[in-house]
C-alpha positions in Angstrom: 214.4 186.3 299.3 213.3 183.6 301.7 209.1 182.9 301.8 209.3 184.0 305.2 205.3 182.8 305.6 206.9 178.9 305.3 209.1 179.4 308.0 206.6 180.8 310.4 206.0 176.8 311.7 209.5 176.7 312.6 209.0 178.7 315.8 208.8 175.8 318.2 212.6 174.6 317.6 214.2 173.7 321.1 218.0 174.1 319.9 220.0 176.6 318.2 223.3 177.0 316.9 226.0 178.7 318.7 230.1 178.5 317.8 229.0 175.3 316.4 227.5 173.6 319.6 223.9 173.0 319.5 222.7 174.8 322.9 219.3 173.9 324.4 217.0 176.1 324.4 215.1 175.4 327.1 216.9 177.0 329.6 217.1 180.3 327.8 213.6 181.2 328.9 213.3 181.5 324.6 212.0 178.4 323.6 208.6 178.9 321.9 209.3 182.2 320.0 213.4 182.1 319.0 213.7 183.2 315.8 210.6 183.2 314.4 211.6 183.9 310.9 212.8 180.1 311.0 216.8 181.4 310.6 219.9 179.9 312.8 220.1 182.4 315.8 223.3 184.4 315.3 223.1 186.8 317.7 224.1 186.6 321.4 221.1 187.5 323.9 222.9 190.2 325.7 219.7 192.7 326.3 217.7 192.8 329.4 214.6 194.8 329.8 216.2 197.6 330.9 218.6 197.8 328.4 215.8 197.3 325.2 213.7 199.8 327.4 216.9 202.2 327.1 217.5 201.5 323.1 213.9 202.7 322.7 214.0 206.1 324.9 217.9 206.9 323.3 216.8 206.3 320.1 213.1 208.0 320.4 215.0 210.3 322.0 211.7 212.6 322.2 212.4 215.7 323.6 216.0 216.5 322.0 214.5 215.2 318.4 212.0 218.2 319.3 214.6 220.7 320.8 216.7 220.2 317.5 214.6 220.5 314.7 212.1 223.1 316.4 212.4 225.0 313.8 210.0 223.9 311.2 207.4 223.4 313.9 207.5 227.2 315.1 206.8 228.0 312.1 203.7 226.1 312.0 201.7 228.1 314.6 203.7 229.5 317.1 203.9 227.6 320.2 200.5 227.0 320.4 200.7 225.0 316.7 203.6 223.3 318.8 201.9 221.9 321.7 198.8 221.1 320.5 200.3 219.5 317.0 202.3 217.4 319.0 199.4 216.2 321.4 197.5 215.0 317.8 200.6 213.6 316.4 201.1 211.6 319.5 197.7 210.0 319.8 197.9 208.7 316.1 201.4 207.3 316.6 200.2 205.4 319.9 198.2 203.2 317.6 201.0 202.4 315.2 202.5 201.9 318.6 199.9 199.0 319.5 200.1 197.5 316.0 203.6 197.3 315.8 203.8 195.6 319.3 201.4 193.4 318.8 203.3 192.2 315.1 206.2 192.0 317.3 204.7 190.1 320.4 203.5 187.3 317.6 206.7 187.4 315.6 209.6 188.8 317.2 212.3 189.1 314.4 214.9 191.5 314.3 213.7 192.2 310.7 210.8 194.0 312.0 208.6 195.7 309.6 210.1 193.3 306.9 209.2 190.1 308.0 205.3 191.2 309.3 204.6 192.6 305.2 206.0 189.2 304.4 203.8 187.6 306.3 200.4 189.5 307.0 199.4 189.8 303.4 199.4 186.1 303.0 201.6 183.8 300.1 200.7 185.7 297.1 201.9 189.2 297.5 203.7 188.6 301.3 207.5 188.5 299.1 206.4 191.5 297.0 205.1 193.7 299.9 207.5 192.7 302.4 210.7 193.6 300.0 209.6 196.8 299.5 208.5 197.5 302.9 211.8 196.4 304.3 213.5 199.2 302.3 211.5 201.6 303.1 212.1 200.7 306.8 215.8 200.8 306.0 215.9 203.5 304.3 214.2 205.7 306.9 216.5 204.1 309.7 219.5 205.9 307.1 217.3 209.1 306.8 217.0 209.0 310.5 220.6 208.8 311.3 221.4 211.0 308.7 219.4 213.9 310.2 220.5 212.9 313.7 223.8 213.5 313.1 223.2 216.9 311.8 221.7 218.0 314.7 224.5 216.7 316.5 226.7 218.8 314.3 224.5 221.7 314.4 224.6 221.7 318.2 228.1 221.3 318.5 228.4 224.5 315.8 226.0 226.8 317.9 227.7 226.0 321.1 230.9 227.6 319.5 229.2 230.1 317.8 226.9 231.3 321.2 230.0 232.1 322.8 231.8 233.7 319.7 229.1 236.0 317.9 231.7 237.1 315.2 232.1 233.9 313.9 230.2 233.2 310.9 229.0 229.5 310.7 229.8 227.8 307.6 228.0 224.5 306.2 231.5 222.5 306.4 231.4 223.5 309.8 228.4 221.5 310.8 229.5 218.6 308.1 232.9 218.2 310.2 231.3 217.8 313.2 228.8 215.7 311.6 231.7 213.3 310.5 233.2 213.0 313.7 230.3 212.4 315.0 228.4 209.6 312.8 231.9 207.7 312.7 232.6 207.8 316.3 228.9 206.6 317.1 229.5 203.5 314.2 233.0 202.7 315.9 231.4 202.2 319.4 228.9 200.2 318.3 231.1 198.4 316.0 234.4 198.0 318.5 232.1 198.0 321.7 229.3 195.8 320.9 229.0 194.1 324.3 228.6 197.0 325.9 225.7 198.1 324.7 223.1 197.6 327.3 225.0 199.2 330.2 225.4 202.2 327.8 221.3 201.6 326.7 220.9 201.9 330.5 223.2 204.8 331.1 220.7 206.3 328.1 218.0 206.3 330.6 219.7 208.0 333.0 220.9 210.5 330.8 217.5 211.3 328.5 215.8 211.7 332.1 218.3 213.4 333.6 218.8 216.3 330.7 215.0 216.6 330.8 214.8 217.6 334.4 218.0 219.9 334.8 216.3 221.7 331.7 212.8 221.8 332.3 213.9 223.0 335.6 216.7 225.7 334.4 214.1 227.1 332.2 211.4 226.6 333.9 213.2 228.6 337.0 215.5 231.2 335.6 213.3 234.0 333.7 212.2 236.8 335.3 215.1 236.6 337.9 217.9 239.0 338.1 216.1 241.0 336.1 216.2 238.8 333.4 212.9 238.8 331.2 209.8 237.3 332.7 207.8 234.1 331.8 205.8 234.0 328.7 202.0 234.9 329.1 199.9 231.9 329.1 197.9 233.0 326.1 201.1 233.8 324.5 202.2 229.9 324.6 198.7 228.7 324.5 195.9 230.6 322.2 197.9 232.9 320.2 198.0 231.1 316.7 200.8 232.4 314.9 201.0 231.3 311.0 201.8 233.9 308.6 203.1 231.7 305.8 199.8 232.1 302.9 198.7 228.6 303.9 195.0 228.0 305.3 195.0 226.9 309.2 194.5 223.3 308.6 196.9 222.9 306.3 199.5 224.7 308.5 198.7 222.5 311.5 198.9 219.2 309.4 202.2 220.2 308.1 203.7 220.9 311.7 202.5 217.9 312.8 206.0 216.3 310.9 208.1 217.9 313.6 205.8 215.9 316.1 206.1 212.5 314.0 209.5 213.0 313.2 210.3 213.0 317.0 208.1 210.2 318.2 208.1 208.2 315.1 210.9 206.0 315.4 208.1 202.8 317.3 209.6 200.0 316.1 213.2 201.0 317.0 213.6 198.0 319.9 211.7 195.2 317.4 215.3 195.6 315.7 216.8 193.5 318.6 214.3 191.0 319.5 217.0 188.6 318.6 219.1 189.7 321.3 216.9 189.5 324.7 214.8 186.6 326.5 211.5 186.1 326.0 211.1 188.6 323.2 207.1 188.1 322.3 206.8 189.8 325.9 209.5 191.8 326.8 209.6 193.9 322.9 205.7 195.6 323.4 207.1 196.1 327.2 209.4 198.0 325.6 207.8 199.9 323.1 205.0 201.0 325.5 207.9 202.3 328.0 209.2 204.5 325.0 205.7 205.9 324.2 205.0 206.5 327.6 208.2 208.1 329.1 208.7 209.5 325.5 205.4 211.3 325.2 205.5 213.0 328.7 209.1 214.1 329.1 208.5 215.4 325.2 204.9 217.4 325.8 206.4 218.8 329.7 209.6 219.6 327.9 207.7 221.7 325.1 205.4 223.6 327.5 209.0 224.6 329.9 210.5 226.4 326.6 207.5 227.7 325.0 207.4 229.6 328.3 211.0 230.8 328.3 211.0 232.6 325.1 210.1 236.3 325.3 211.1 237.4 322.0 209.4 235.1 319.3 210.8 237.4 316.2 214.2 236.5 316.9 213.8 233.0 316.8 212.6 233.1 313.1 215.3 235.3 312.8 218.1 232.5 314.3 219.2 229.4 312.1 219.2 227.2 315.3 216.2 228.5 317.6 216.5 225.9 320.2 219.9 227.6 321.2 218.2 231.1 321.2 214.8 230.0 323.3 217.9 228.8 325.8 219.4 232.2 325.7 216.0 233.7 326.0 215.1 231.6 329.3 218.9 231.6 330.5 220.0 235.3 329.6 223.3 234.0 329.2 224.9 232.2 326.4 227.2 230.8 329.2 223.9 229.0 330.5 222.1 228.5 326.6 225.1 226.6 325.7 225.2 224.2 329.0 221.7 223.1 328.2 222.7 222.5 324.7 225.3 220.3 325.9 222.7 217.8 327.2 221.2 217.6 324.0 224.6 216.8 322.3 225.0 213.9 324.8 221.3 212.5 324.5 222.0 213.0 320.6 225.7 210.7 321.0 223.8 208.1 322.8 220.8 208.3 320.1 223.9 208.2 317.2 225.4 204.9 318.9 221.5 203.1 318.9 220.6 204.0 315.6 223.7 202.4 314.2 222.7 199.3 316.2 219.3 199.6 314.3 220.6 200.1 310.8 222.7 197.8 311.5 220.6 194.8 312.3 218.1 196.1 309.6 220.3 196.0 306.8 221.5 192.5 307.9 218.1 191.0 308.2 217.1 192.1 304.7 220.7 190.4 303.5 219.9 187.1 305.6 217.2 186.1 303.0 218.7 187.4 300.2 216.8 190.9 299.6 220.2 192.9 298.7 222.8 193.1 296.7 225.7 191.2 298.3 223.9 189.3 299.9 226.7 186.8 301.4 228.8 189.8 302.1 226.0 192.4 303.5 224.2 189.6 305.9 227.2 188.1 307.5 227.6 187.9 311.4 231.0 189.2 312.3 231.6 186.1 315.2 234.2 188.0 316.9 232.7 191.1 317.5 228.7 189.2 317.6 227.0 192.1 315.4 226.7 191.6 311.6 229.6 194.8 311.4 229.3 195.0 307.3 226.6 196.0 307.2 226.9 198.9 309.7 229.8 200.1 307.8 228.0 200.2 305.1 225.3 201.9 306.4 228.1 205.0 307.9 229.5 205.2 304.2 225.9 206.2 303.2 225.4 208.0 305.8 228.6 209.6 305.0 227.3 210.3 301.6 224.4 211.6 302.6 226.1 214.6 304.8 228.4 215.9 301.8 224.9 217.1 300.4 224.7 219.1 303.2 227.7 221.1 302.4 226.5 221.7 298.6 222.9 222.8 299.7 221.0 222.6 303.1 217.7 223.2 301.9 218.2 219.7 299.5 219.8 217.9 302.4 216.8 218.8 304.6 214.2 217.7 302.2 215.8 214.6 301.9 216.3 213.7 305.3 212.6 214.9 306.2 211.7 212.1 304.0 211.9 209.9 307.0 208.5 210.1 307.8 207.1 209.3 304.1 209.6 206.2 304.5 208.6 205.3 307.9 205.3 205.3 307.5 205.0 203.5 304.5 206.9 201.0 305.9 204.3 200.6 308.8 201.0 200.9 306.2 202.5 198.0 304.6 202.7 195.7 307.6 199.4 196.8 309.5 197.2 197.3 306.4 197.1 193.9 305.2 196.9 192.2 308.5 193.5 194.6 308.5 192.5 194.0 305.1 192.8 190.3 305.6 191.0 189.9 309.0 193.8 190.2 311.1 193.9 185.9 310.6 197.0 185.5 308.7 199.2 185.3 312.1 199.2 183.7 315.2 199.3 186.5 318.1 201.2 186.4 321.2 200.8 188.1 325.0 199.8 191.1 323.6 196.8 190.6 321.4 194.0 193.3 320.7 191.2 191.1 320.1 187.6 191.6 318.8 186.7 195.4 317.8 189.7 196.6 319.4 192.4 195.1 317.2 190.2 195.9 314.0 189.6 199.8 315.4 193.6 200.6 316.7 194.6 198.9 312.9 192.7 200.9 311.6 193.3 204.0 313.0 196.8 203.4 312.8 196.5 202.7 308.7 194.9 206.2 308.4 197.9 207.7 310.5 199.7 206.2 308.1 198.5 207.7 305.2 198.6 211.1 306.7 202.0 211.0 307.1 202.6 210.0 303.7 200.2 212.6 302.2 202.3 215.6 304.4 
């Protein structure tokens, strides 16, 4: 593995490498922070703000990530555990949010996570640290995807099976759909790469557009035509409902993973600061639209369906209660099965950017030598400009990951809920040296917390961190 701290001095090259041309830099808009890992630029700078702003939101993808795996947070409280589990979650994960953009507006590297370990801990134990903490980072980018694309299958399954109660859903079921799904995501990004950012745009449209047809459709249809009215407001929020054997606390710290799981993904767009202009700026832009449009479509969307279910028994009763709270609200299947449709098409567009991700993050790790393979894993395919090995490799474990799925559910889910133990060690191991060693070990760019500030988000942010290891 490359001593990424050595190359850190680097950052002021004026030309880079492109089809064999040296191209001057200077007129990229680029020229202080390209490549700040000190590597030949490889990738083509096809991303505008708008587009990184749209691989953040599709691939954050708050409020469907919540519709789809609502069912271990139900569980954890009732809808009361559910709105006010994902209000704590969200505040600790804004202060990951900070650290992270403020890693990446001083070293914007599309290894992320990887390259800030390497280099915040200083020369001794940067190449330890950072190896391990790119793995984790990969890993949970896999995990990620991996549950993703079960959702998408799951969707997909209950849409059918909405409309034909007599059929009786089958775990091969899902895992087809599941295939068809992961594989077509990996061949758009793979076959389509340029296109891309109008598609990350189109994500906007789409993730904002399914929230307010839905939050209105619910929001609108109970208690007309004699459907079933609105939930009471101390039904969705005071009536604490957690009849597991657990303590309170415990309960409410455990559904605070459905929370992280859905706004955990922060450093999805530092993936591609080697693909837009002026990354030390444009990346915490970014990251601070995600958290922002993320966290309210995600909390508005939560409080429209907690209010549309009037039978809470038969959503512990249903293996996909997103699809019943839709019935519920709807009193149709007809309608339950047209909002689930947006969440498949969110979900697509989520599948297509976390294959970009994995991707790039697999690559990165290759480019200085921290896999197996290296030559083969951390080449840049220069017809299709995306380092495609890589992201086929990352489908085949995917792929592998979703046959457990038809042997047992329960291990599949485990394992793919490990994304937030992955994730968040991955973070602890960037930000808690840069705080354990004074924060003096880089030099920061536009966005810089200085003083008190830095120290307190840092540190806040380490403890979120440890939480979501210890759940």
């Amino acid at each position: 593995m490359a001593d990424v701290d050595d190359k850190i001095d680097e950052t002021k090259s004026t030309t880079e490498v492109r089809n064999g041309n040296h191209v001057d830099l200077s007129t990229t808009a680029s020229v202080d922070l390209i490549n700040a890992s000190g590597h030949v630029q490889q990738l083509s700078r096809n991303f505008s703000l708008a587009a990184l702003a749209g691989v953040g939101l599709t691939v954050g993808n708050v409020w469907p990530a919540i519709g789809g795996s609502i069912l271990v947070a139900i569980f954890n409280g009732g809808p009361p555990g559910v709105l006010y589990e994902f209000l704590a979650v969200s505040v600790c994960y804004w202060t990951v949010a900070a650290s992270i953009a403020e890693l990446a507006s001083a070293i914007p590297s599309s290894a992320g996570v990887y390259h800030w370990a390497s280099v915040t801990p200083g020369r001794r134990w940067g190449r330890g640290i950072g190896f391990f903490a790119g793995w984790w980072n990969y890993l949970a980018w896999v995990l990620g995807l991996a549950s993703m694309s079960s959702i998408f299958g799951n969707t997909v399954v209950q849409m059918y099976a909405l409309n034909h109660p007599d059929v009786v859903v089958q775990p091969w079921h899902v895992f087809v759909a599941y295939l068809l799904s992961t594989w077509l995501a990996c061949a758009a990004v793979c076959l389509a790469n340029k296109a891309q950012p109008t598609l990350d745009k189109f994500g906007i449209f789409a993730i904002l557009g399914g929230f307010f047809i839905t939050v209105i459709v619910v929001a609108v249809m109970p208690g007309r035509g004699g459907r079933p009215p609105h939930a009471t407001s101390s039904f969705v929020w005071k009536e604490w409902s957690a009849d597991i054997g657990y303590p309170d606390g415990f309960v409410f710290l455990a559904g605070m993973l459905n929370g992280a799981y859905s706004v955990g993904a922060v450093d999805a767009t530092t993936h591609l600061a080697e693909e837009i202009a002026l990354p030390h700026r444009n990346v915490p832009i970014a990251i601070g639209m995600q958290m922002s449009i993320g966290f309210v479509t995600g909390f508005c969307y939560l409080v429209a369906i907690m209010y549309g279910i009037n039978d809470l028994d038969a959503l512990f009763e249903s293996p996909y209660p997103i699809a019943e709270i839709y019935r519920q609200a709807t009193g149709s299947a007809a309608g339950a099965t047209g909002l689930l449709a947006l969440i498949m098409i969110c979900i697509g567009l989520t599948l297509m950017g976390l294959y970009m991700i994995c991707g790039r993050t697999l690559w990165a790790l290759a480019r200085d030598g921290a896999t197996p393979v290296p030559g083969f894993l951390g080449e840049v395919n220069g017809r299709m400009d995306m380092p495609l090995r890589s992201t086929l490799v990352t489908a085949v474990l995917v792929t592998i990951l979703g046959a457990i799925y038809v042997g047992s559910t329960t291990a599949f889910n485990a394992l793919v809920g490990s994304f937030i133990l992955t994730s968040s060690s991955s973070y602890l191991a960037a930000i808690l040296p840069n705080l354990l060693t004074g924060r003096k070990n880089i030099s920061y760019g536009p966005f810089h917390m200085r003083g008190w500030i830095g120290f307190a988000v840092n540190g806040m942010a380490c403890w979120a961190g440890h939480d979501g290891i210890k759940s």
